[in-house]
C-alpha positions in Angstrom: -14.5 5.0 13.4 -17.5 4.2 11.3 -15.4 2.5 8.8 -13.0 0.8 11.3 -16.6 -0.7 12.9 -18.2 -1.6 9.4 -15.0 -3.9 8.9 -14.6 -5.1 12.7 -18.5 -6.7 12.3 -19.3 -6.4 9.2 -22.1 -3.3 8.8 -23.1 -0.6 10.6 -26.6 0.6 11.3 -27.5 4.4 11.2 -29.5 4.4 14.5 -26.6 3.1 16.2 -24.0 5.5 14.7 -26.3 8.1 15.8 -27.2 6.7 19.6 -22.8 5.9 20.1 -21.5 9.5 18.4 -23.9 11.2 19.5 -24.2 13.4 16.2 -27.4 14.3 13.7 -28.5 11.5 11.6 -28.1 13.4 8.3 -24.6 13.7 9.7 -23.7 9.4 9.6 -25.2 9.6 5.9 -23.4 12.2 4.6 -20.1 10.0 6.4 -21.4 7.0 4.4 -22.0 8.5 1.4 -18.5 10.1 1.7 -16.9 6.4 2.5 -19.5 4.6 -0.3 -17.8 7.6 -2.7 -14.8 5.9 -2.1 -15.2 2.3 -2.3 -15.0 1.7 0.8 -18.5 0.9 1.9 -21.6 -0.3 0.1 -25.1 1.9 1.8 -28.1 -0.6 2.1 -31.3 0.4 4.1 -30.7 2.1 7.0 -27.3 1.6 7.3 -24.1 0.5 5.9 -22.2 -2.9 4.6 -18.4 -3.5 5.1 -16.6 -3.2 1.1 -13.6 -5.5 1.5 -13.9 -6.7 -1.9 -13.7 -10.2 -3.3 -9.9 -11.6 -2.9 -9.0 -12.0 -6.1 -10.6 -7.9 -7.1 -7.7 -5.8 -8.3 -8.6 -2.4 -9.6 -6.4 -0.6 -12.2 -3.6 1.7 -11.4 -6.0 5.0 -12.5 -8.8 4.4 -9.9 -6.1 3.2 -7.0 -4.1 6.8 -7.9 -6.9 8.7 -6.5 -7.2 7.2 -3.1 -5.6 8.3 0.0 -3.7 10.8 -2.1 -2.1 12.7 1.4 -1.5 9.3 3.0 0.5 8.6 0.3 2.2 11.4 0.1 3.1 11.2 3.9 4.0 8.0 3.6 6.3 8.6 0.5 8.2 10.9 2.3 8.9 9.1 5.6 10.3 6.0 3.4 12.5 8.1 1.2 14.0 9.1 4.5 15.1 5.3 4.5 17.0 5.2 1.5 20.8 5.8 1.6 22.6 7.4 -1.1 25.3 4.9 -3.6 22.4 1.7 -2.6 21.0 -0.5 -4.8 17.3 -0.8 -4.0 13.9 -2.4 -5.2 10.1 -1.0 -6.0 7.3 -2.8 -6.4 4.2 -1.6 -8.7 1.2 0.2 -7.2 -0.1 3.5 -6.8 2.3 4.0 -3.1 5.3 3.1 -4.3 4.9 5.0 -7.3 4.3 8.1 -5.1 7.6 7.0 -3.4 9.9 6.8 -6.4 8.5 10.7 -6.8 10.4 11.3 -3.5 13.4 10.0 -4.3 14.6 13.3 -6.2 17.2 14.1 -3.1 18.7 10.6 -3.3 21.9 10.9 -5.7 23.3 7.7 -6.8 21.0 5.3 -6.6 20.1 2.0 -8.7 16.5 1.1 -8.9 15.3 -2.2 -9.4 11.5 -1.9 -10.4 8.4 -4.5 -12.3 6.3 -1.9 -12.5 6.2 0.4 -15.5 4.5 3.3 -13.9 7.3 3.3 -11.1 10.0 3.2 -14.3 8.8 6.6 -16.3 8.4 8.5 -13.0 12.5 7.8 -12.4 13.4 8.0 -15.8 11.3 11.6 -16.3 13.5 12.9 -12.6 15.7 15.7 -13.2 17.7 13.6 -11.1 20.5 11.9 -13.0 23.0 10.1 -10.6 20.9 6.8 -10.9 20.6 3.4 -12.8 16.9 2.1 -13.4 16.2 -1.1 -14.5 13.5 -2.4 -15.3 12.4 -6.2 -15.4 10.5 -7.8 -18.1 7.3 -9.9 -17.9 3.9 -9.8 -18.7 1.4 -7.1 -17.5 -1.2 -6.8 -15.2 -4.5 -4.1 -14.9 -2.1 -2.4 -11.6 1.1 -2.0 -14.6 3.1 -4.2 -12.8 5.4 -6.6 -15.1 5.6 -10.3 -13.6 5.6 -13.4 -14.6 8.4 -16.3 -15.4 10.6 -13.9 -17.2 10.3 -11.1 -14.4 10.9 -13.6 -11.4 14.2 -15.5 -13.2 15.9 -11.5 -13.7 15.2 -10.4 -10.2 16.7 -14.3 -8.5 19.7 -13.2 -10.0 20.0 -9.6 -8.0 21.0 -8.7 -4.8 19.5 -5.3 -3.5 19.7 -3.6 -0.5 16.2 -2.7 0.4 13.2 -3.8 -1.2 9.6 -1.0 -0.7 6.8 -3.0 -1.6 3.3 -1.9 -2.0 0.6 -4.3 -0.9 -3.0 -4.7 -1.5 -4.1 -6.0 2.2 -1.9 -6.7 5.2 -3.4 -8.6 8.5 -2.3 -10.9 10.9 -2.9 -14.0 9.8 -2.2 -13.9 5.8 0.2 -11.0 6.2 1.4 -8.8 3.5 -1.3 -10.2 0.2 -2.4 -9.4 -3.2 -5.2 -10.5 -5.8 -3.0 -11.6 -8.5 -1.1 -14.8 -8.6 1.4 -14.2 -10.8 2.1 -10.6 -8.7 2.4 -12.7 -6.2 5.0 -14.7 -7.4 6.9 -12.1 -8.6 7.0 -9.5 -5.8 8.4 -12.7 -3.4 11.0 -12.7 -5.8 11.7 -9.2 -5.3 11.7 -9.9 -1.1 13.8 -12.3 -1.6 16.4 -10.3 -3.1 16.3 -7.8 -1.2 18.4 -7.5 2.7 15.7 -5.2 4.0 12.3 -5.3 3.4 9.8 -2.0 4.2 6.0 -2.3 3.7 5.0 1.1 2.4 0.6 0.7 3.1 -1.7 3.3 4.1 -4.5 2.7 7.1 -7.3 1.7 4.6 -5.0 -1.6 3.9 -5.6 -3.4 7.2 -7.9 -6.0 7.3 -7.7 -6.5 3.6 -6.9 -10.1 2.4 -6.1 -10.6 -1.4 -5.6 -14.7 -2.8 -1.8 -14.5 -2.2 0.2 -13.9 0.1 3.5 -12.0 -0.7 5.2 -12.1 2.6 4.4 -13.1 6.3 4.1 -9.6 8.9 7.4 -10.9 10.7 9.6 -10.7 7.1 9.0 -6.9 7.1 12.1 -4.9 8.7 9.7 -1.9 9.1 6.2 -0.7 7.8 5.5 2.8 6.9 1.5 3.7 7.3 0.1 6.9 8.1 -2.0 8.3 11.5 -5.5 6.8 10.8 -4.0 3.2 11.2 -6.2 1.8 14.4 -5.1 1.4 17.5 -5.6 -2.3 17.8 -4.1 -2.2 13.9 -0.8 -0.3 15.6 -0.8 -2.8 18.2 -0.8 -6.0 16.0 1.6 -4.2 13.6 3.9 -3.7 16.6 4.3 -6.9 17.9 5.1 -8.7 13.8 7.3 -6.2 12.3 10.5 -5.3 13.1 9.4 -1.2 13.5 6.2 0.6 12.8 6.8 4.1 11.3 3.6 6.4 11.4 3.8 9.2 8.9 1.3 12.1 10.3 -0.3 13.9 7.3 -0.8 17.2 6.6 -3.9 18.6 7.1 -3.9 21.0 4.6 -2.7 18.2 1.9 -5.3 16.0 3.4 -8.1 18.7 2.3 
C-alpha cells in the first residue's frame, strides 16, 4: 500500500502512514527502509519519494535477477502452462522471461526463438533435449539482450506461435515500454512475428514508463502478473488485454 500511494502522488509522509495504518511509526520506517533496499523508494525527511526511475534507466541483468524472485517464479509457471508441446515460440531478454525458459523443462518439442543470451544458455544447459533454440544476432545491451539491425531483419523473416515478452513498465497510456531504443525496435519485431502475444510482468511493473514503447496494452492476448498487482492496476489491465492471468505466490517462496 505504501508503495502503491508513494507512486499514485508521488511521496508519502511518515505521520500520515502512521495516522491511515494505524501502526507504530518505527514500523512505516522499517517498510521504507525495506522498499528503499529495493529500489523502489528514495527516504527523504520524514518520509518517502516515489523511485520510478528516469525513462531511459535500464539496470543490468545481475541487479534485475534479484528482484521479485517468487513473483517471478509464480509467474514463470502460470506462462509455461501456456505453451503447447511441437510450437514454435519466442522469448524476449530480461530477468522474467529468463525465469520462464527455466520452466519449460516439461515442454517436449519445442523451438525457441530468443535475442537474449541469458534466455539461450538456460535452454541450451536443460536436460531437456526435444527442442531447437535459436538464437538471433545483434548487438548487446547492459539487460543481455541482442538487438539491433541484424537481430530485427532474422526475426521479420519468422513466424512463431506465441511470443512471452518481458517488459520494463506497462500503463495505460504508453502500454507495454522499455528504456532502450534499439530494444525497442527489436522486441516489436519479435511481436510482430509472433500470432499470440503474452506479457509476462510482475506488480512492481505498473506505472512504470520507459522511452519506448514496445506494444500498445490492447496487442497483448493475455498478461501474466502476480497477486500484489493493484486493484485499480487489475481493473485497467482488464479492460486492454485480451485476459489477465494472476499467479498467487507462495508464501514460503516469497520468504
Amino acid at each position: 500500500m505504501i508503495l502503491e500511494e508513494a507512486r499514485r502522488v508521488g511521496a508519502v509522509r511518515v505521520s500520515d502512514l502512521v495516522a491511515r495504518l494505524g501502526v507504530s511509526d518505527m514500523t512505516i520506517r522499517r517498510d521504507l527502509d525495506a522498499l528503499a533496499s529495493h529500489g523502489l523508494v528514495e527516504k527523504v525527511y520524514g518520509g518517502a519519494t516515489a523511485n520510478v526511475g528516469k525513462s531511459t534507466d535500464e539496470p543490468g541483468f545481475e541487479a534485475k535477477s534479484e528482484q521479485q524472485q517468487a513473483q517471478k517464479e509464480a509467474i514463470a509457471k502460470v506462462a509455461a502452462g501456456l505453451v503447447r508441446p511441437g510450437t514454435a515460440i519466442g522469448i524476449s531478454a530480461g530477468t522474467t522471461t529468463w525465469t520462464f525458459a527455466r520452466a519449460l523443462d516439461a515442454v517436449p518439442g519445442l523451438t525457441i526463438v530468443t535475442n537474449s543470451i541469458r534466455v539461450a544458455d538456460v535452454l541450451r544447459e536443460s536436460a531437456q533435449t526435444e527442442r531447437t533454440v535459436v538464437l538471433t544476432g545483434g548487438v548487446r545491451t547492459p539487460s543481455d539482450a541482442l538487438v539491433g539491425g541484424v537481430a530485427v531483419a532474422s526475426l521479420r523473416r519468422l513466424h512463431l506461435d506465441q511470443v512471452f515478452l518481458g517488459v520494463h513498465g506497462m500503463a495505460a497510456g504508453p502500454g507495454f515500454t522499455t528504456p532502450n531504443l534499439d530494444e525497442s525496435e527489436t522486441n516489436r519485431a519479435l511481436v510482430e512475428a509472433g500470432r499470440s502475444l503474452i506479457v509476462l510482468a510482475d506488480h512492481t511493473k505498473w506505472g512504470i514508463v520507459g522511452i519506448s514503447t514496445i506494444a500498445d496494452l490492447e496487442e497483448a492476448d493475455a498478461v501474466v502478473t502476480d497477486d500484489e498487482l493493484p486493484a485499480a492496476a487489475r481493473e485497467t489491465l482488464s479492460e486492454h488485454v485480451g485476459e489477465l492471468k494472476i499467479a498467487e505466490v507462495d508464501e514460503a517462496e516469497e520468504s
